[in-house]
MINU-120552 format. One record per residue (C-alpha): residue number from 1; residue in three letters; z, x, y. Coordinates in nm, 3 decimals. Layout:
% MINU-120552
<r NUM,ALA,<Z,X,Y>>
...
This chain:
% MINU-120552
<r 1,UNK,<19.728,14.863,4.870>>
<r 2,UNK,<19.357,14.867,4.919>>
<r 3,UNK,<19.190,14.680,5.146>>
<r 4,UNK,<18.900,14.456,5.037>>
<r 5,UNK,<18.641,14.365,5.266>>
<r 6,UNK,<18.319,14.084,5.150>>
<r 7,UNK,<18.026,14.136,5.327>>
<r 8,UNK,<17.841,13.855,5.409>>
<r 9,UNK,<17.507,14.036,5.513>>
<r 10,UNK,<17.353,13.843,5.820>>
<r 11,UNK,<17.370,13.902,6.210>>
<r 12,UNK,<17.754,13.893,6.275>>
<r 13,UNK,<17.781,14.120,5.985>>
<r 14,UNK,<17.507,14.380,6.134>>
<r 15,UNK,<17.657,14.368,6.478>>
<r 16,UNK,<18.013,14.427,6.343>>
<r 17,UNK,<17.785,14.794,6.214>>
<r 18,UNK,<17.658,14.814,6.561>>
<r 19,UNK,<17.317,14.758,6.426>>
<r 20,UNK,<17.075,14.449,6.530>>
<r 21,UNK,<16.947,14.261,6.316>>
<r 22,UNK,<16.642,14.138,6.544>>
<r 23,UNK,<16.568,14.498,6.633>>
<r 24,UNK,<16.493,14.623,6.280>>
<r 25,UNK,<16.225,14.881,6.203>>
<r 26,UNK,<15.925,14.800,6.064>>
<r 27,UNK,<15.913,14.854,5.641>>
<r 28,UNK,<15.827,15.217,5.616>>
<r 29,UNK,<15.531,15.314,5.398>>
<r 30,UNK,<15.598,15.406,5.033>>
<r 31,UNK,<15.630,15.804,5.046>>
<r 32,UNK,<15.444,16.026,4.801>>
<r 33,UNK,<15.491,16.172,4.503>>
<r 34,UNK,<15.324,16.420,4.458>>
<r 35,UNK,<15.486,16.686,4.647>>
<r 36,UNK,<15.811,16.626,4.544>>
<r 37,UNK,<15.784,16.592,4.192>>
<r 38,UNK,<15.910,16.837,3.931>>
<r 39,UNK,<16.057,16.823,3.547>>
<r 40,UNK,<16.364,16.917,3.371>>
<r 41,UNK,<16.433,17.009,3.000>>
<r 42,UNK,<16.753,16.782,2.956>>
<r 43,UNK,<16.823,16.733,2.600>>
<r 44,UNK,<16.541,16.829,2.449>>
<r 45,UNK,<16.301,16.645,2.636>>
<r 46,UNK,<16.134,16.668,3.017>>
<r 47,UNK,<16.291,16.454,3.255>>
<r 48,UNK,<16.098,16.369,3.537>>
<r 49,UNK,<16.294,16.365,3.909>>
<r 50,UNK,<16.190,16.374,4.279>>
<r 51,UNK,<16.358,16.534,4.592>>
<r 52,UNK,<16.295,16.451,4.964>>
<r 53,UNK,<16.477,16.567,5.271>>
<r 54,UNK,<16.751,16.761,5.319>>
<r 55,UNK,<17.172,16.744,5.328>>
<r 56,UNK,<17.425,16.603,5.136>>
<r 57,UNK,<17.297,16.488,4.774>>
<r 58,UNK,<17.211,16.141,4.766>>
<r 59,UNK,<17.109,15.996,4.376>>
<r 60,UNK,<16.885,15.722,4.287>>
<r 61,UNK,<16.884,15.575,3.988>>
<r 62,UNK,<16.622,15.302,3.914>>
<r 63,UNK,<16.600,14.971,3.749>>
<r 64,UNK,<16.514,14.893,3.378>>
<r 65,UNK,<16.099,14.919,3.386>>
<r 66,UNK,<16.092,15.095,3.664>>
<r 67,UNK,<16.014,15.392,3.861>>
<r 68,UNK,<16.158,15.586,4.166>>
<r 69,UNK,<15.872,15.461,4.351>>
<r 70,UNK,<15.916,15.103,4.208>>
<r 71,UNK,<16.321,15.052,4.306>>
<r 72,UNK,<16.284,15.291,4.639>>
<r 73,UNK,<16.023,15.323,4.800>>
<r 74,UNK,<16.141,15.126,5.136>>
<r 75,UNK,<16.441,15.358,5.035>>
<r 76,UNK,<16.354,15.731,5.096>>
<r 77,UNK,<16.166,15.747,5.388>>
<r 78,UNK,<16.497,15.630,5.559>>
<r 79,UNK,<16.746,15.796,5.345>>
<r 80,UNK,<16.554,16.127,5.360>>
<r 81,UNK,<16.572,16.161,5.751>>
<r 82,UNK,<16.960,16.257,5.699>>
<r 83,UNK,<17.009,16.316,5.326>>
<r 84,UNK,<16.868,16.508,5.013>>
<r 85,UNK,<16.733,16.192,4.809>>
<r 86,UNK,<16.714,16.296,4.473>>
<r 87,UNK,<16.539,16.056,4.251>>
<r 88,UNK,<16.553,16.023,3.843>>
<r 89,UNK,<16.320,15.839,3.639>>
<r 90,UNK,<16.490,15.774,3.295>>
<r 91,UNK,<16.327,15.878,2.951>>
<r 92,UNK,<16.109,15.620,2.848>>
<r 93,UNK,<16.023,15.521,3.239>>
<r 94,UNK,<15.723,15.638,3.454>>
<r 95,UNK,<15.655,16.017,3.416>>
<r 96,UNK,<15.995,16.118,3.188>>
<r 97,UNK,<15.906,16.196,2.808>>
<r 98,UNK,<15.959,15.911,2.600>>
<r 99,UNK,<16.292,15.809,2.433>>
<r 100,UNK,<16.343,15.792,2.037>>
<r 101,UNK,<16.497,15.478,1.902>>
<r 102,UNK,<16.675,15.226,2.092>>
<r 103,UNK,<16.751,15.222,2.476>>
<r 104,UNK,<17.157,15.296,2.579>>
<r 105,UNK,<17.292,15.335,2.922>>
<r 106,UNK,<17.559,15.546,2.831>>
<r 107,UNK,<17.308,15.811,2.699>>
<r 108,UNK,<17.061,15.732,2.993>>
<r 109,UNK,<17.448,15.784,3.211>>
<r 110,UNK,<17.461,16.168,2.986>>
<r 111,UNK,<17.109,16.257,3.035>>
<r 112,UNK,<17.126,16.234,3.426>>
<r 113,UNK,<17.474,16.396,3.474>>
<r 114,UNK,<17.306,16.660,3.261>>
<r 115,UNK,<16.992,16.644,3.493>>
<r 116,UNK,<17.241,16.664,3.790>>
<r 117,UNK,<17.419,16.993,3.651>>
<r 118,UNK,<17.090,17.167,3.638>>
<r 119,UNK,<17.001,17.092,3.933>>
<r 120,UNK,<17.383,17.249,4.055>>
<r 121,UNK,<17.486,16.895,4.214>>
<r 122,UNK,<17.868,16.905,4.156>>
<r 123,UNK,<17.933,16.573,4.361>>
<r 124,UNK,<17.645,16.321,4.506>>
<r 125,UNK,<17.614,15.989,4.632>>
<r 126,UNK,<17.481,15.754,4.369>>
<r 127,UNK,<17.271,15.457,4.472>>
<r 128,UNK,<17.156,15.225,4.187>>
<r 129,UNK,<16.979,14.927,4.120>>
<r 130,UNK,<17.011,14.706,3.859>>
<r 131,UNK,<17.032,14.909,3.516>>
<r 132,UNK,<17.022,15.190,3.768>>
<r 133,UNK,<17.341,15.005,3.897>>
<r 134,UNK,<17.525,15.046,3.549>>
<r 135,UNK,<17.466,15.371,3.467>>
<r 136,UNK,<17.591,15.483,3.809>>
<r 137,UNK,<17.951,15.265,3.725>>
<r 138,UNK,<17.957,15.495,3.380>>
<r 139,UNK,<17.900,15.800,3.582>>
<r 140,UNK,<18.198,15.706,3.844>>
<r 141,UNK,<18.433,15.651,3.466>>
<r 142,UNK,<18.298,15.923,3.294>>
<r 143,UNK,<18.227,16.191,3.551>>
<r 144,UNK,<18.433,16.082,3.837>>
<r 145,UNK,<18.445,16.451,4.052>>
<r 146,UNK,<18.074,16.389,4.037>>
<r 147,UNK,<18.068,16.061,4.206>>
<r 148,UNK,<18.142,16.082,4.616>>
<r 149,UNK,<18.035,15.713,4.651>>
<r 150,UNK,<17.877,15.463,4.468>>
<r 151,UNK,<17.640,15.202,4.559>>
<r 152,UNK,<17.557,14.924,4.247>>
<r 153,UNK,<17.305,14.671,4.333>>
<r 154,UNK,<17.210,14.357,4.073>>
<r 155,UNK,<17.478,14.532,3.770>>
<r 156,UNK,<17.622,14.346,3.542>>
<r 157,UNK,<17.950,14.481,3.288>>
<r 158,UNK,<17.835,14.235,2.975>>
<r 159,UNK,<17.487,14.071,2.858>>
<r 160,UNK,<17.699,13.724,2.970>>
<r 161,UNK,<17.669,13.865,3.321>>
<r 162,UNK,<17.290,13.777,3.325>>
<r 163,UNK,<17.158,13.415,3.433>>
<r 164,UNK,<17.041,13.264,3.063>>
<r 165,UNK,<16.694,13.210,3.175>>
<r 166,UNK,<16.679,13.566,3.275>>
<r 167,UNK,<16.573,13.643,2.912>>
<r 168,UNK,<16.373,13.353,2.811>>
<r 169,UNK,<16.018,13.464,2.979>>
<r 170,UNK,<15.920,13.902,2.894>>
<r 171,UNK,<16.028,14.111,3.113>>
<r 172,UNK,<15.768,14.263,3.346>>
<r 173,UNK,<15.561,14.537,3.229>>
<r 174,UNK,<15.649,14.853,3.414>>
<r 175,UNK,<15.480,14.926,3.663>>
<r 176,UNK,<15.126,15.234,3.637>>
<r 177,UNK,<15.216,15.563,3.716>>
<r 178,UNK,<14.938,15.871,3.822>>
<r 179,UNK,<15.024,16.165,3.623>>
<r 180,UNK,<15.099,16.165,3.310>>
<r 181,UNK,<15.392,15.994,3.078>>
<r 182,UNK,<15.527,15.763,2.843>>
<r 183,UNK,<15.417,15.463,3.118>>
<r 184,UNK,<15.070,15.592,3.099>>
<r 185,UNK,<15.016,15.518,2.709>>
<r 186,UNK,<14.844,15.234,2.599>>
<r 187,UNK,<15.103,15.083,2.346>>
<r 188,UNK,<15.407,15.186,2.574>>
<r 189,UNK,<15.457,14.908,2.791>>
<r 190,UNK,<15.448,14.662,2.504>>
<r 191,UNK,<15.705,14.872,2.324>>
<r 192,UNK,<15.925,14.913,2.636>>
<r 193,UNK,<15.942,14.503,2.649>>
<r 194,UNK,<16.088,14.480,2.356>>
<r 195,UNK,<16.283,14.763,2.417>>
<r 196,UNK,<16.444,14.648,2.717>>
<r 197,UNK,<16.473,14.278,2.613>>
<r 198,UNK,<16.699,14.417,2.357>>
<r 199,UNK,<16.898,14.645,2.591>>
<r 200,UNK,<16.979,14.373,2.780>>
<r 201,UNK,<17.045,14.109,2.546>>
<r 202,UNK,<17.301,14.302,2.369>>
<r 203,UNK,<17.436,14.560,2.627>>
<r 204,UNK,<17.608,14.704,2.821>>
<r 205,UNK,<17.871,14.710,2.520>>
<r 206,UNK,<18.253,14.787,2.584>>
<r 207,UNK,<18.160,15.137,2.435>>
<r 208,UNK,<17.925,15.186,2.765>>
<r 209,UNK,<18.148,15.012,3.023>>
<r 210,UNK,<18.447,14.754,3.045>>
<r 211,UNK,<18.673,14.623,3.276>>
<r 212,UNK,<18.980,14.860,3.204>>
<r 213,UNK,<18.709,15.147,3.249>>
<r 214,UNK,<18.576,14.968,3.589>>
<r 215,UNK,<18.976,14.936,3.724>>
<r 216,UNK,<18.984,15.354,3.664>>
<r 217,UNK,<18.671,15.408,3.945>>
<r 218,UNK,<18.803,15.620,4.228>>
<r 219,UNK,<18.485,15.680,4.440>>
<r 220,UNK,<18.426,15.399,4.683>>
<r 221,UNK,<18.228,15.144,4.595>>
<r 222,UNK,<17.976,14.909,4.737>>
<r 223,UNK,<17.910,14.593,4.489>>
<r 224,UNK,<17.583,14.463,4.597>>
<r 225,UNK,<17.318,14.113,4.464>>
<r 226,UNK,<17.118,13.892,4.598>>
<r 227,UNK,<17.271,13.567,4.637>>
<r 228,UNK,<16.989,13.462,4.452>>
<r 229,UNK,<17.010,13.735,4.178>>
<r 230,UNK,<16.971,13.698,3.803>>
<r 231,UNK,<17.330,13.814,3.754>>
<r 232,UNK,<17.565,13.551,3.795>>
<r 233,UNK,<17.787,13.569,4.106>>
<r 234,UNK,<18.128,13.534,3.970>>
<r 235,UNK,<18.001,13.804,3.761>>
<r 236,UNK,<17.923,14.007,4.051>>
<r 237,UNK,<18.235,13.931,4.226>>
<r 238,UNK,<18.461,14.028,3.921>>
<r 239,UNK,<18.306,14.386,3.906>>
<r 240,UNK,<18.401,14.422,4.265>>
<r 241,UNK,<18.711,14.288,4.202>>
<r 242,UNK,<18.791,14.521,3.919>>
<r 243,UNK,<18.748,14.840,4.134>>
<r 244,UNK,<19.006,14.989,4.301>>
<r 245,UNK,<18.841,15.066,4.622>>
<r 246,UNK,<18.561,14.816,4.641>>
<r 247,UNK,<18.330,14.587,4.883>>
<r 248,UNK,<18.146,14.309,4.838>>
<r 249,UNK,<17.814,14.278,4.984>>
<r 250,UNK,<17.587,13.995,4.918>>
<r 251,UNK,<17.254,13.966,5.041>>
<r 252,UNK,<17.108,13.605,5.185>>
<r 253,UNK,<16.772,13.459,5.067>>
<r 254,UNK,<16.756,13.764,4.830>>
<r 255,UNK,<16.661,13.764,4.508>>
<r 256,UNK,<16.744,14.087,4.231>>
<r 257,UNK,<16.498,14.280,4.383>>
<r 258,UNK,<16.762,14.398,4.727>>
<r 259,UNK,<16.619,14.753,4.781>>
<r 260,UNK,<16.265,14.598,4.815>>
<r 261,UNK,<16.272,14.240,4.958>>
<r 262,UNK,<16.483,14.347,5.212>>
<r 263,UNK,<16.545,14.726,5.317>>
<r 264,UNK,<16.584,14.616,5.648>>
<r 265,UNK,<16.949,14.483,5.608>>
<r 266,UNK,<17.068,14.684,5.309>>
<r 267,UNK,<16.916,15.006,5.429>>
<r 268,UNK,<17.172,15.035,5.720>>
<r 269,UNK,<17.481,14.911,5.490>>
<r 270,UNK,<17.432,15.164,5.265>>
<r 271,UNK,<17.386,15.432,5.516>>
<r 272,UNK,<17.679,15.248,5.682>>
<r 273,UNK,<17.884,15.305,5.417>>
<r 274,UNK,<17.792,15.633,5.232>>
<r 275,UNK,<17.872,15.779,5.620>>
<r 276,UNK,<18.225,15.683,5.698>>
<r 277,UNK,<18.532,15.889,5.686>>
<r 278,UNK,<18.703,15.980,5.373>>
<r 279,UNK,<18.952,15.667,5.338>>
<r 280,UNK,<18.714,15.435,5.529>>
<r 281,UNK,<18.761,15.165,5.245>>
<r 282,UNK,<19.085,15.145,5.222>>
């Protein structure tokens, strides 16, 4: 029978990971871009992805209006010391062509296993936040020998998963970018609210992702939020509850944003957890 562990992420938690939570290292500085980043032709279109470091393949996938730069950047400078970070920006997001029609995660879930085949990564680490978060759960069901481990931060398996005022303002405009891409266009960002508003008023759908799907996930998983995140926490808790080989981590005083209000705790988790031994969560 697995074992399930819940992480509650303050000092007793760190020192039980032989780390110190009063000894953290200063944020480090947002890395750049601009040697690192390179296009693919996946489906058609380019695809815009960055790679830092070296080592075992290490995937992040960003939020909804977002960037690799905007979910990670408190992310690679640590991850890259040990790892090759390999970072995807999703059609329709910062420097990736733009995406026709509506926005679906299990296409945006195709287009980066796709990305990941070209660039010959067979199995990787997957680290997501937020919509990031939910297409990584739909790679673990649909391309499970791809999936090592998984990390989901702020994911929800239904639109019901979200807080109801979550909605009820726009969401943010995504964030500039400095080369050029659908971001960069002057009617984008309007067209990318409405697009995402709808994504996640209506999705993900039981075609992208449901609870029998979640309860086939093999790869160890890591179910992160903020325990002041816009998804609600039983909803959090069922998704870790669904998985097989799941933990439960949630963050204190944190809101959805985990990766960038507060690298210094979940930086060390996650490195924490991607590093221990085959069987480790069990």
């Amino acid at each position: 029978m697995c074992f399930r562990t819940i992480f509650r992420v303050a000092a007793f938690l760190l020192a039980g990971l032989g780390l110190c939570a009063t000894e953290a290292a200063p944020p480090a500085a947002a890395p750049s871009a601009a040697a690192s980043g390179a296009y693919a032709l996946v489906h058609g279109r380019r695809m815009y992805y960055e790679v830092y470091g070296s080592g075992a393949p290490l995937v992040l996938l960003h939020g909804g209006g977002s960037t690799i730069l905007g979910s990670f950047a408190r992310q690679i400078p640590v991850f890259a010391l040990t790892r090759r970070v390999i970072g995807v920006e999703q059609f329709g997001h910062g420097h990736s062509d733009d995406v026709d029609g509506e926005l679906s995660y299990s296409r945006m879930a195709e287009d980066t296993a796709e990305l990941l085949r070209q660039l010959h990564v067979t199995q990787a680490d997957i680290v997501g936040w937020s919509d990031g978060g939910i297409i990584g759960l739909i790679l673990a069901v649909r391309h499970p020998a791809l999936v090592r481990r998984l990390v989901v931060s702020g994911a929800n398996l239904r639109p019901d998963g979200l807080k109801p005022e979550f909605l009820d303002p726009p969401p943010a405009r995504p964030p500039p970018v400095t080369a050029p891409g659908p971001a960069a266009a002057p009617d984008h960002a309007a067209i990318m609210q409405r697009k995402l508003k709808t994504l996640w008023g209506t999705a993900p759908t039981a075609a992208d992702i449901d609870e029998p799907q979640l309860a086939r996930i093999q790869a160890p998983t890591l179910v992160m939020a903020g325990d002041n995140d816009v998804i609600r926490p039983e909803h959090t808790r069922e998704i870790a509850r669904l998985i097989p080989h799941a933990r439960l981590c949630i963050v204190p005083g944190t809101p959805h944003a985990t990766f960038s209000s507060q690298p210094d705790l979940v930086n060390p988790i996650i490195l924490s957890f991607l590093s221990e031994p085959a069987g480790g969560t069990d």
